[in-house]
Every structure is written in structure tokens, then in C-alpha cells.
C-alpha positions in Angstrom: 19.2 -23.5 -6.1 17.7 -23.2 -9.4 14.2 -24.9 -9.9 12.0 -24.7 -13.1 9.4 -22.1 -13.5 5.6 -23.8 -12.6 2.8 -23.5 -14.6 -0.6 -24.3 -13.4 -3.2 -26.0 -15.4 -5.8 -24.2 -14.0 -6.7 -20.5 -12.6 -6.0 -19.7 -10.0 -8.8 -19.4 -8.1 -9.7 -23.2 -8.9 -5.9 -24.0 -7.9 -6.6 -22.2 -4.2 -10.2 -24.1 -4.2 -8.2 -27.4 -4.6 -5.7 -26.9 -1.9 -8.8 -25.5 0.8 -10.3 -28.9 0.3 -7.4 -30.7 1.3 -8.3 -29.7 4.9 -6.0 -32.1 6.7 -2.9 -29.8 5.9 -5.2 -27.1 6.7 -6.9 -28.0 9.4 -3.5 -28.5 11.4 -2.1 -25.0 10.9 -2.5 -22.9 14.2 -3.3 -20.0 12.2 -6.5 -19.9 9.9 -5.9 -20.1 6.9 -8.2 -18.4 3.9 -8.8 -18.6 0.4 -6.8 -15.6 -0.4 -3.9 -16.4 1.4 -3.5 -19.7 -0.4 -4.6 -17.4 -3.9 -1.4 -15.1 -3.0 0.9 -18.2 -2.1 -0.1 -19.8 -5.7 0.4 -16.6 -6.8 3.7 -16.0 -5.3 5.2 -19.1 -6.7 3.5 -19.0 -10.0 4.3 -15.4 -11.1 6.9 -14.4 -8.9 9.4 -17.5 -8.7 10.5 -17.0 -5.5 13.5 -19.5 -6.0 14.7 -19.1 -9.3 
């Protein structure tokens, strides 16, 4: 599978504050979860394209 390369509209860092306010997804995750995890996720997909 081939997908189209994302491109945030923001940095980063305000991308991974977003995503730790939607605490519902979060919250139900039995591992914690932290600000740099979701900044090296974003990252991941962003910069790396993991499915391309």
C-alpha cells in the first residue's frame, strides 16, 4: 500500500500538544503515554513515511 506523504500545518510540538489534549484516546492506553512519545510518532510518520 502506497499512501500520500503528510504534511502538518503546524510544528510539531504544537501537533503532539493537540493529540495530549485529546485525553480520551489517551487516557485509555494501559501504558502512559508522554509528549515525546507522541512528538516521535508525528515525527515517524511525517519525516519518515513509514508506509510509502
Amino acid at each position: 500500500m502506497k499512501f500520500e506523504p503528510l504534511e502538518l500545518k503546524q510544528p510539531i510540538d504544537q501537533a503532539a500538544d493537540f493529540i495530549m489534549r485529546a485525553r480520551g484516546h489517551l487516557d485509555s492506553n494501559p501504558i502512559t503515554v508522554t509528549k515525546q512519545d507522541v512528538i516521535k510518532c508525528i515525527d515517524e510518520i511525517v519525516n519518515r513515511n513509514p508506509l510509502a
